[in-house]
C-alpha positions in Angstrom: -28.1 -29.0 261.2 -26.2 -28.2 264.4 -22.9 -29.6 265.2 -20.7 -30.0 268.5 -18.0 -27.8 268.7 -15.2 -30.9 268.7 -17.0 -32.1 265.9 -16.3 -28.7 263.7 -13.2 -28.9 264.5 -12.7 -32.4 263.7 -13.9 -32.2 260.1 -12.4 -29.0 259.0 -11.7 -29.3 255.2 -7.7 -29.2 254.3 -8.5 -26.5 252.0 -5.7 -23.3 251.7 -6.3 -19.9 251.4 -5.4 -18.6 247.6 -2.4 -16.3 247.5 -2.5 -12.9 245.5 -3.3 -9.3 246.7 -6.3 -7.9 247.9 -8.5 -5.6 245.4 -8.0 -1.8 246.7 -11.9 -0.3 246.8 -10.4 3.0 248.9 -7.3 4.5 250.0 -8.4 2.3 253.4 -10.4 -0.7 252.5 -9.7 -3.6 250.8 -11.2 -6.6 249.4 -9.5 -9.7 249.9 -10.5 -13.3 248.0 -9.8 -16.0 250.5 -11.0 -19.2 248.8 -12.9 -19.0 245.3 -16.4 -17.7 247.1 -14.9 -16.3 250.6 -13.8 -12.7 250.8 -12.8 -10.6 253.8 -13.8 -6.5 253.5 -11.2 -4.9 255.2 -11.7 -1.5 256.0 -8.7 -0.3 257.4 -9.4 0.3 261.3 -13.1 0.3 261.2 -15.6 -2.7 261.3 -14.5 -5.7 259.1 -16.8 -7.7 257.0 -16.9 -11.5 255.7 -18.4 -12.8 252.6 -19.1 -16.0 251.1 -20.4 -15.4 247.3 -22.1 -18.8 246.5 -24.8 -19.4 243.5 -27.8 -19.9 245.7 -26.6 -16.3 247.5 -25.0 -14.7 249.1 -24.2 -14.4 253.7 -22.6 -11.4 255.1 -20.9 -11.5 258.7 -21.4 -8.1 260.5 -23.3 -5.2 258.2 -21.0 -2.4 258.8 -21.2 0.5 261.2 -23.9 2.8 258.9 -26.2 2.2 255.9 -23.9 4.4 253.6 -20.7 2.0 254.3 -23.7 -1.0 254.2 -24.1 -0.1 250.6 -20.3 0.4 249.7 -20.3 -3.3 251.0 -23.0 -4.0 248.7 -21.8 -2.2 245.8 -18.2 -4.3 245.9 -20.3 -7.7 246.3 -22.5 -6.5 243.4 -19.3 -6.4 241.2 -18.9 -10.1 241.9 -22.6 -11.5 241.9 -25.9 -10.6 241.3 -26.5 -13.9 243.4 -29.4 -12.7 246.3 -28.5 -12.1 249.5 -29.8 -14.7 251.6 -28.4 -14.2 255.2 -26.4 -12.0 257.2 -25.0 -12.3 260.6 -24.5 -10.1 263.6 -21.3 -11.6 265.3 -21.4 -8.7 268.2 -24.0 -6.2 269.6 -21.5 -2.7 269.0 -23.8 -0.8 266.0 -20.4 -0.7 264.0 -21.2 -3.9 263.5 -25.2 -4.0 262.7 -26.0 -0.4 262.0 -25.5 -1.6 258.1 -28.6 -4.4 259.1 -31.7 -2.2 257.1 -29.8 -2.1 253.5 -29.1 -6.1 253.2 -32.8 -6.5 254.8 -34.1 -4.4 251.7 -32.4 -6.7 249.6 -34.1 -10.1 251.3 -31.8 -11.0 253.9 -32.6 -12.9 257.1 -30.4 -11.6 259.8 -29.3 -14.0 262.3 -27.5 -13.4 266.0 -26.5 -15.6 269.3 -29.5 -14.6 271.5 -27.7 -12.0 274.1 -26.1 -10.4 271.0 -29.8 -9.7 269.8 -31.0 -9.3 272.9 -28.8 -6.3 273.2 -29.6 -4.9 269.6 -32.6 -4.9 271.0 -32.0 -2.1 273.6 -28.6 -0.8 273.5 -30.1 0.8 269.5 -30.3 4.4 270.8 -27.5 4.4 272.8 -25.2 3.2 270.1 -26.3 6.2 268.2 -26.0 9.0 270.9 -22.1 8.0 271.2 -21.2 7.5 268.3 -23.2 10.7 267.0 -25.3 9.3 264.4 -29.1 9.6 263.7 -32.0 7.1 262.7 -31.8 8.3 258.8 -28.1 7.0 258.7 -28.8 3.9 260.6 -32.3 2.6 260.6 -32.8 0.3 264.3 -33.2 -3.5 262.1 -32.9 -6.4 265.0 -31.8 -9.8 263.8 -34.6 -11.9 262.9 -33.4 -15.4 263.8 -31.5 -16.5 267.1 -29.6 -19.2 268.3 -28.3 -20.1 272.1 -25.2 -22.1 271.4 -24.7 -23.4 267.9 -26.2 -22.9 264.5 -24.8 -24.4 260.7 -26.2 -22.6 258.0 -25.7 -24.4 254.6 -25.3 -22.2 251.6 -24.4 -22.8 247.9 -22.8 -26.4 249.2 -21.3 -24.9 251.6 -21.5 -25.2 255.8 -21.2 -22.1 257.3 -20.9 -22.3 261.7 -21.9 -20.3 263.9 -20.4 -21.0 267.7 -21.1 -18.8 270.9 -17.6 -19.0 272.2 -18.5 -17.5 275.9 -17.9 -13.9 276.9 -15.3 -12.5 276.1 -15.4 -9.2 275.2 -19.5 -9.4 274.5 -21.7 -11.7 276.2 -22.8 -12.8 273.1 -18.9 -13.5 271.4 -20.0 -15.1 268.3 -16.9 -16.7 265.9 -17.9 -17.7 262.0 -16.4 -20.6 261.2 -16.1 -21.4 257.1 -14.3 -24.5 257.3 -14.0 -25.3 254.0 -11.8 -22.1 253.7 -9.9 -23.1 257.1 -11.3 -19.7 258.1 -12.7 -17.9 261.7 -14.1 -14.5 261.8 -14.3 -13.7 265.3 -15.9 -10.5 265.4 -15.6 -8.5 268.4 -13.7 -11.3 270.4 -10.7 -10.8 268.9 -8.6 -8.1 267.2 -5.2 -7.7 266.6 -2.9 -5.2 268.4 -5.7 -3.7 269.7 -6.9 -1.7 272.8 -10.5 -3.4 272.3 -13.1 -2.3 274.6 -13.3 -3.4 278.1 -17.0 -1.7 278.7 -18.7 -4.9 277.7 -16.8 -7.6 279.0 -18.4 -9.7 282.1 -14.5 -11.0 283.3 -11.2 -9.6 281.4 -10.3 -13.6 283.1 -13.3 -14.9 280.9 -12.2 -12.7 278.0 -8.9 -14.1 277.9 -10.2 -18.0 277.9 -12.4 -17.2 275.0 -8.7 -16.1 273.6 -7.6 -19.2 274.3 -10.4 -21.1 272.7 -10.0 -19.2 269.3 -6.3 -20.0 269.8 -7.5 -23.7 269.6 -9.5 -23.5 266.3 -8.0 -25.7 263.0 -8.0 -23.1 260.9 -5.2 -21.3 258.9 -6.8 -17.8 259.3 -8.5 -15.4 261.5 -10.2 -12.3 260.4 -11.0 -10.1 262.8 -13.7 -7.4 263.5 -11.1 -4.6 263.4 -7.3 -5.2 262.0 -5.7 -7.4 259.2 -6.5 -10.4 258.7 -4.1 -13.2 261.1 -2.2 -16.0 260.1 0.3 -16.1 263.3 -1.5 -17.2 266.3 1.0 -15.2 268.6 -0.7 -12.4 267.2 -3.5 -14.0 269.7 -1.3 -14.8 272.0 -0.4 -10.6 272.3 -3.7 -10.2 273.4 -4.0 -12.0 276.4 -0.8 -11.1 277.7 -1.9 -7.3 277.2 -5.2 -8.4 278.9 -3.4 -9.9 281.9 -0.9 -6.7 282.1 -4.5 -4.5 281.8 -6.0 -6.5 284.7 -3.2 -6.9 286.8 -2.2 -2.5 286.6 -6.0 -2.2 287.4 -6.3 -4.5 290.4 -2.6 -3.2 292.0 -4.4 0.6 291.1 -7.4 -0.4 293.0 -5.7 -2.4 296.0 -3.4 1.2 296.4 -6.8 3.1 296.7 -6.6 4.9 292.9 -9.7 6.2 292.0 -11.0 5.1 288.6 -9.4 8.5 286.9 -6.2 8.7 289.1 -5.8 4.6 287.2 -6.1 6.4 284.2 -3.9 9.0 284.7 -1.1 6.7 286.5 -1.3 3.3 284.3 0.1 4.3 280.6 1.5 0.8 279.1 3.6 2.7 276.7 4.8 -0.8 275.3 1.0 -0.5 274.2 1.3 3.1 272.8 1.1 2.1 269.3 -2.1 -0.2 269.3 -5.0 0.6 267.5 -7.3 2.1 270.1 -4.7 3.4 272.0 -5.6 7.0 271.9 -8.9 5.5 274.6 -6.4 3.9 276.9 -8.1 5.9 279.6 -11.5 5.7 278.6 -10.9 1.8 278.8 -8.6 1.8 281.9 -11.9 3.6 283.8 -14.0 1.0 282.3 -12.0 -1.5 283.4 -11.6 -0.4 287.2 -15.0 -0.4 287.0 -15.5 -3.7 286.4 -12.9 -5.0 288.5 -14.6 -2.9 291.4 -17.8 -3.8 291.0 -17.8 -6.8 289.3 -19.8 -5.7 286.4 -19.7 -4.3 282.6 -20.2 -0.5 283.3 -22.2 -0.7 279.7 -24.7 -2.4 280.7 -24.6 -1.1 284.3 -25.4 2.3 282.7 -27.8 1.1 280.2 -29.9 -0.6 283.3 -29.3 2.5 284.8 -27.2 1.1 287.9 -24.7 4.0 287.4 -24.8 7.6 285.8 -21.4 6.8 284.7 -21.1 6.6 281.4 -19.1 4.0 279.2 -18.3 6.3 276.3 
């Protein structure tokens, strides 16, 4: 069953999220009970995972960034329930988030993604690996087997899980999880907290900042994000777009005074930024961003359709 967006807001469930502390599985990562079958795998920096544990099975949201931390997911899920799992979802097209796909795939799963999310897993795969220095045995290429274009509700364990393409933002294919019976969003890569998120992908840092505003808009008493703690506050939101609109508008004065793309980088330094996670690529993302704002497109896919020898990473 698929459902309009106002209607998933309308019937979100007044149900809380439990108090208590997360369970420590590293000296980074953390798994967090939500609601009494929704958990959030924090890892500390790295990519964040969702679960929902249900009788009938079990749906991940993003597979982690390699098939070892795929299986660490697994092992920590495996302490809960032996309960099958039945479906995991791709919220965004960076491999940190679907390079864990082959392990839940061995297990039964049917992977799921918005269709320009899986129509970049498709052909950003060996890419993702050269830059992020990884081979084939640590992440097998595993594409999402099921698409949707707008909307899609899977229903698990008497429970409504929805899937809503948001717009682009900082993907084409921004994909937020909505569990509503938890009052929950996981956003994936469209949102993260005090972050310098990625500006190689995005279409329109203006676009980016109204899918902000959309996710600033859902009922729900908490976000958990791709990267970061999980977010009760939604100024924590509201920090984003302003550091968005600061990024765009030092870009576009950079550009108007003639700055090349690396002169930007060297000149723009938002020190009230300086402690962000991500910071330490401010200038990797400041280039990416005059490149955008100069040409009008994401210099990721620009290099990946070989439009520019430049490349994003």
């Amino acid at each position: 069953m698929t459902l309009r967006a106002a209607t998933v807001l309308r019937f979100m469930l007044p149900i809380g999220i439990l108090a208590g502390g997360p369970t420590r599985v590293d000296a980074q990562t953390s798994f967090m009970r939500l609601a009494p079958d929704l958990y959030f795998y924090d890892t500390g920096g790295a990519a964040n995972s969702t679960v929902l544990i249900t009788n009938e099975g079990v749906l991940i949201v993003d597979s982690q960034g390699t098939e070892r931390e795929a299986t660490a997911l697994l092992g920590e899920i495996r302490k809960l329930s032996a309960a099958p799992i039945r479906w995991v979802v791709n919220g965004q097209d960076h491999g940190d988030h679907y390079f864990g796909n082959a392990v839940f795939k061995r297990e039964g799963a049917t992977i799921v993604a918005e269709t320009e999310t899986a129509r970049t897993i498709e052909r950003n795969y060996e890419y993702e690996l050269e830059w992020r220095r990884l081979t084939r045995a640590a992440a097998a290429h595993v594409p999402p087997d099921v698409t949707f274009s707008h909307q899609m509700t899977i229903r698990l364990g008497g429970r409504d899980v929805i899937l809503v393409h948001v717009g682009a933002g900082q993907n084409p294919g921004d994909t937020v999880v909505l569990f509503p019976h938890a009052r929950a969003a996981y956003p994936s890569g469209a949102f993260a907290p005090k972050s310098w998120s990625s500006t190689a992908y995005a279409s329109s840092l203006d676009s980016w900042i109204a899918v902000l505003d959309r996710l600033r808009a859902l009922d729900v008493d908490v976000y958990l994000p791709g990267h970061g703690q999980l977010v009760r506050d939604r100024a924590e939101i509201d920090e984003e777009i302003v550091f968005l609109r600061e990024l765009g508008a030092g870009v576009r004065t950079a550009i108007a005074k003639g700055l090349t793309a690396d002169e930007a980088a060297r000149t723009l330094t938002f020190d009230r930024y300086a402690s962000w996670r991500g910071s330490d690529r401010r200038e990797r993302n400041i280039r990416n961003a005059h490149y955008l704002l100069t040409t009008g497109r994401p210099i990721y896919f620009d290099y990946l359709d070989r439009r520019t020898s430049l490349k994003p990473y």
